[in-house]
N, C-alpha and C positions, 0 to 999 in steps of 0.2 A: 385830677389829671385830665385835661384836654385830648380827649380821642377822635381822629379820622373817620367817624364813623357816621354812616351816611344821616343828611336828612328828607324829610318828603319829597322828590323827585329831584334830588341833588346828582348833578354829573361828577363823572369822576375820571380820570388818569392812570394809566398803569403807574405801579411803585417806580417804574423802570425810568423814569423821566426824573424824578425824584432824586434817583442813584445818580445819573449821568450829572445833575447840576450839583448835586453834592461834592462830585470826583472831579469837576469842574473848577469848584472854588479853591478845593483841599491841594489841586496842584498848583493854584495859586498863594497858597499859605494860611488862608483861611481856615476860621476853626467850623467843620462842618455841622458837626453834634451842634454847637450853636445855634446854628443859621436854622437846623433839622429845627429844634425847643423851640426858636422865634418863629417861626412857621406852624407849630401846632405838629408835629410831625415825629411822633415817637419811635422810638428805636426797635421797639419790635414789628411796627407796618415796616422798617423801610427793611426789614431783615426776612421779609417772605418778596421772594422775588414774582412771587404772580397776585399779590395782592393790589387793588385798585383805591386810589387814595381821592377826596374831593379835589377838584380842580381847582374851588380857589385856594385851596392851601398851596397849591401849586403855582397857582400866577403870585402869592405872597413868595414864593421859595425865591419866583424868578427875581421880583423886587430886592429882597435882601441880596440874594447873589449880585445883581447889578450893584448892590451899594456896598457890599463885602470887598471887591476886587477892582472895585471905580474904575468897569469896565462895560460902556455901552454896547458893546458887541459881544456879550457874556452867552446871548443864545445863538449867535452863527458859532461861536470856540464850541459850546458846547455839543455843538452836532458833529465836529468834528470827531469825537469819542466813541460816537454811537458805532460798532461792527456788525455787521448785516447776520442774524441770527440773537443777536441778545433779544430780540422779539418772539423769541421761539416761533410757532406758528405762523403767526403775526407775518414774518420774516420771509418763511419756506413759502407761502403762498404766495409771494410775491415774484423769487426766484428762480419757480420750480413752472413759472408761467412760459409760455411758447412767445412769446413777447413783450416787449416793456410796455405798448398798450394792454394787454390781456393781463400782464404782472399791477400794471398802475388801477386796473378796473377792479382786480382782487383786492387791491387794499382798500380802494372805496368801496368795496361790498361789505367787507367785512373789519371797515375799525372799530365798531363795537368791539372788538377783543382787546382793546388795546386804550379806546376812548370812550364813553359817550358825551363828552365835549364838543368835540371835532368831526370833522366830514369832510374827506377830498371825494371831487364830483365832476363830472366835464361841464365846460361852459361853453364851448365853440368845438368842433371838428368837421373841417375841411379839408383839401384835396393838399394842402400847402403845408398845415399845421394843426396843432388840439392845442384847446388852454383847458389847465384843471385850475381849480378854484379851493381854496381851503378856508372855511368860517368854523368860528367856536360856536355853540350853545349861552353860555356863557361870557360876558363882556365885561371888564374889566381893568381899565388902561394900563398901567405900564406892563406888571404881570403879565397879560395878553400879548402884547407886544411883542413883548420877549420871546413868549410861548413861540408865537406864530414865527418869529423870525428863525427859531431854532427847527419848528416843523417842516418850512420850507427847506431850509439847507437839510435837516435831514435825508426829506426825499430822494434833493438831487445828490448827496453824497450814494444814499442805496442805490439810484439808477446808475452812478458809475462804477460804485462795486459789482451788483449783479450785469451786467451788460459788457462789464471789462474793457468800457470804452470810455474818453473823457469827454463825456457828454454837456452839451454846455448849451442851455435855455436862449431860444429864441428873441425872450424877452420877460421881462416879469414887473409886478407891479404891488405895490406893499398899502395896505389901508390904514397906514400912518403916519404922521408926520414924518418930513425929509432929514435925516441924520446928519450932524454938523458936516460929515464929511463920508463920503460914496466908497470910500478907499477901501475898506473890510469888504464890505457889499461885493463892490467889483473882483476882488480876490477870490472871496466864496463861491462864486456863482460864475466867474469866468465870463460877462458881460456888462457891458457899460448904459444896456439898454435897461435899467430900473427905473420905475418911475414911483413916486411915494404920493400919499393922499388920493390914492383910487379908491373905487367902491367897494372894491374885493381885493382880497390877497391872491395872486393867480402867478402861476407860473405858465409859459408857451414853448413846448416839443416842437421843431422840424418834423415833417413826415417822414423822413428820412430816421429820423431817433427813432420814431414812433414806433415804428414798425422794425425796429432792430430786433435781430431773434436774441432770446436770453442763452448763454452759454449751459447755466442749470437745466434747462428747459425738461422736464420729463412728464410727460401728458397722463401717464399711467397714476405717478404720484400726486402728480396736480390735483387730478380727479377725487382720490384719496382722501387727500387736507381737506378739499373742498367740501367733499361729503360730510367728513369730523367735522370741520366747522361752520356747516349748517347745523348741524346737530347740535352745538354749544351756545348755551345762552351769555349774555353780557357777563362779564366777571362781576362775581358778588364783590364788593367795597368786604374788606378786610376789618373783624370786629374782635373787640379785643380779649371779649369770651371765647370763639373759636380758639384766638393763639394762644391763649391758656391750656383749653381743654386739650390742644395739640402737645403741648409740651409735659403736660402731666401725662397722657399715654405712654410719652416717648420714658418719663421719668419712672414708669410703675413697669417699663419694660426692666427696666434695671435694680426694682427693689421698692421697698415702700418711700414714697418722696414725704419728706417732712415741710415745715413750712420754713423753716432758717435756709435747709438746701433751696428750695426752691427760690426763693429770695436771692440766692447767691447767682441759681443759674440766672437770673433777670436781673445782675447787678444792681441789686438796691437792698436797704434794708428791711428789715421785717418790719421796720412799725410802718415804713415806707409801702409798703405791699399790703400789708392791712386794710391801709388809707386805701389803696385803691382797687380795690374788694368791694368796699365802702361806698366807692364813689359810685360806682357799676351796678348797686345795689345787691350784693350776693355778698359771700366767704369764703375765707381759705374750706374751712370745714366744708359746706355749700359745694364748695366746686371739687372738691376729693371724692365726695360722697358721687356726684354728677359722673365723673371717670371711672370709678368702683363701680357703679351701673353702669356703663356703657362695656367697660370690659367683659362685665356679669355675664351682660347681654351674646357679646360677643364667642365667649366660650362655651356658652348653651346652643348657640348655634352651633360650635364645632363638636358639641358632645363631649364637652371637659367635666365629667361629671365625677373626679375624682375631689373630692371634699378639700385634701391638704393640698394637694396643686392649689386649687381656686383659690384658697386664702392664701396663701403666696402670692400669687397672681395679682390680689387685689389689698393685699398690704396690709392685710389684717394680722394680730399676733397670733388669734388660738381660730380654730373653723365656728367655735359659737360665737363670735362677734358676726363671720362671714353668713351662717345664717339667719343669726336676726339679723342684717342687712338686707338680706335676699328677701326674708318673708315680707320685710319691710315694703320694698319693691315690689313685692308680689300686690301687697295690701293697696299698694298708690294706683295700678291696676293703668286705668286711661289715665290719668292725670297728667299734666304735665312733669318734667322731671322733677325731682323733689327739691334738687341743687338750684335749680333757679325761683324757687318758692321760697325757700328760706334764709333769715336774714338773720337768725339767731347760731350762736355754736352748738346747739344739741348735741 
């Protein structure tokens, strides 16, 4: 199985871009699940909504969509969807800004939470106007294309949700070839003034936009977010041992998980799941064992030192299996987990 899962200094995308082209195509009739498999894009990344997926899976997502719904303008529709907050954080710091300069500065401070593909950044400000500038990391053609035509429209759709005003770009300029026809363009954007084949992707605020107060505006919580998200490093890329490890917690919260249910909650079958056990290098056994210690872990921290609790807990039938696990664990000592070491069913 093909996993999202990073390589040596690979950029990546919120899952959240992923979802919107997804819900994009499927209300165009498109099969999405599809489009998700021909992109390399498995259903359990796209089912963690703060997980960060590589970019080019992404600019492939955009390709297919344009080719699914033989729709060149698949990423201006697309931005259409986005509602200001599906960005969690992201979102609030934009909103909660004292103006849409100060809300536009927070999003280029802080889109690592959201990209490290992308970068909005000022390229001009003067007394008349600001152009901001948006470049990928990452280059790409039509994918990119797409990408960037949907980031732009996004912005300017959040400037007129947050701002409450129908704010409409002084000018803007796209560093792509000129589209058979302007007509979407000019609809989205509310100006006739696009120019294509420039250097940069930029859009241009009035000073008069610029300085529009945001109606959210609250300086107290501004501060707040601000503070949280310095403190937050990039979002880790979404790996497919974590969403295991997460779903077996959630399953030993409810009794011991066998390997057919587990299979069932990840609609696939068992030899299906095996295989990609297999592929990951580890086991069903492997990764039970991994959860059984971490829980272990866990409730010696809380001082669960009742024996039949514990093996309840960790899905054993009698407390002498739960022992010899534990001493087991006791014996691996520093080692690393035992679950990711072995490749046999012991």
């Amino acid at each position: 199985m093909s996993t999202p899962e990073p390589g040596p200094g690979e950029v990546c995308d919120s899952v959240e871009m992923a979802r919107l082209i997804l819900a994009t195509v499927t209300a165009s009739g498109a099969d999405a699940r599809e489009l998700a498999r021909d992109a390399d894009l498995p259903d359990w990344a796209l089912a963690d909504r703060e997980a960060m997926v590589p970019s080019g899976r992404v600019f492939r997502l955009w390709e297919l969509a344009e080719h699914a719904v033989a729709d060149p303008y698949v990423g201006l529709r697309a931005a259409s969807r986005h509602r200001l907050g599906d960005l969690d954080l992201y979102d609030y710091l934009f909103s909660t800004a004292a103006t849409l300069k100060d809300g536009l500065e927070a999003s280029g401070s802080f889109s690592h939470l959201v990209t490290t593909n992308g970068r909005l950044q000022v390229e001009a400000d003067t007394d008349n106007e600001i152009t901001y500038s948006y470049q990928h990391v990452l280059h790409d053609g039509r994918g990119e294309e797409l990408c960037l035509q949907f980031v732009i429209a996004g912005y300017c759709a959040r400037i007129r949700a947050a701002t409450g005003r129908p704010v409409t770009p002084a000018r803007m300029a796209f560093a792509q070839p000129a589209p058979r026809s302007h007509r979407v363009f000019i609809e989205t954007f509310g100006t006739c003034r696009i120019d294509f084949g420039a250097p940069l992707t930029t859009f241009t605020l009035r000073a008069a936009d610029r300085d529009l107060p945001m109606p959210g505006a609250d300086p107290v919580l501004a501060g707040i977010l601000k503070r949280f998200a310095d403190s937050l490093p990039a979002p880790p890329q979404a790996t497919w041992g974590e969403y295991v490890q997460g779903l077996l917690a959630e399953a030993m919260e409810r009794g011991s998980p066998s390997l057919d249910t587990f299979a069932r909650r990840l609609a696939v079958s068992r030899r299906t799941l095996q295989r990609q056990f297999a592929e990951h290098g580890t086991t069903w056994r492997a990764e039970l064992d991994t959860a059984r210690r971490c829980r272990a872990e866990r409730a010696r921290h809380a001082d669960a030192t009742d024996m039949t609790r514990l093996t309840r807990q960790l899905g054993y039938a009698d407390p002498r299996s739960a022992r010899r696990a534990l001493q087991r664990w006791a014996q691996a000592g520093g080692q690393q987990d035992s679950g990711r070491q072995t490749l046999g069913e012991g």
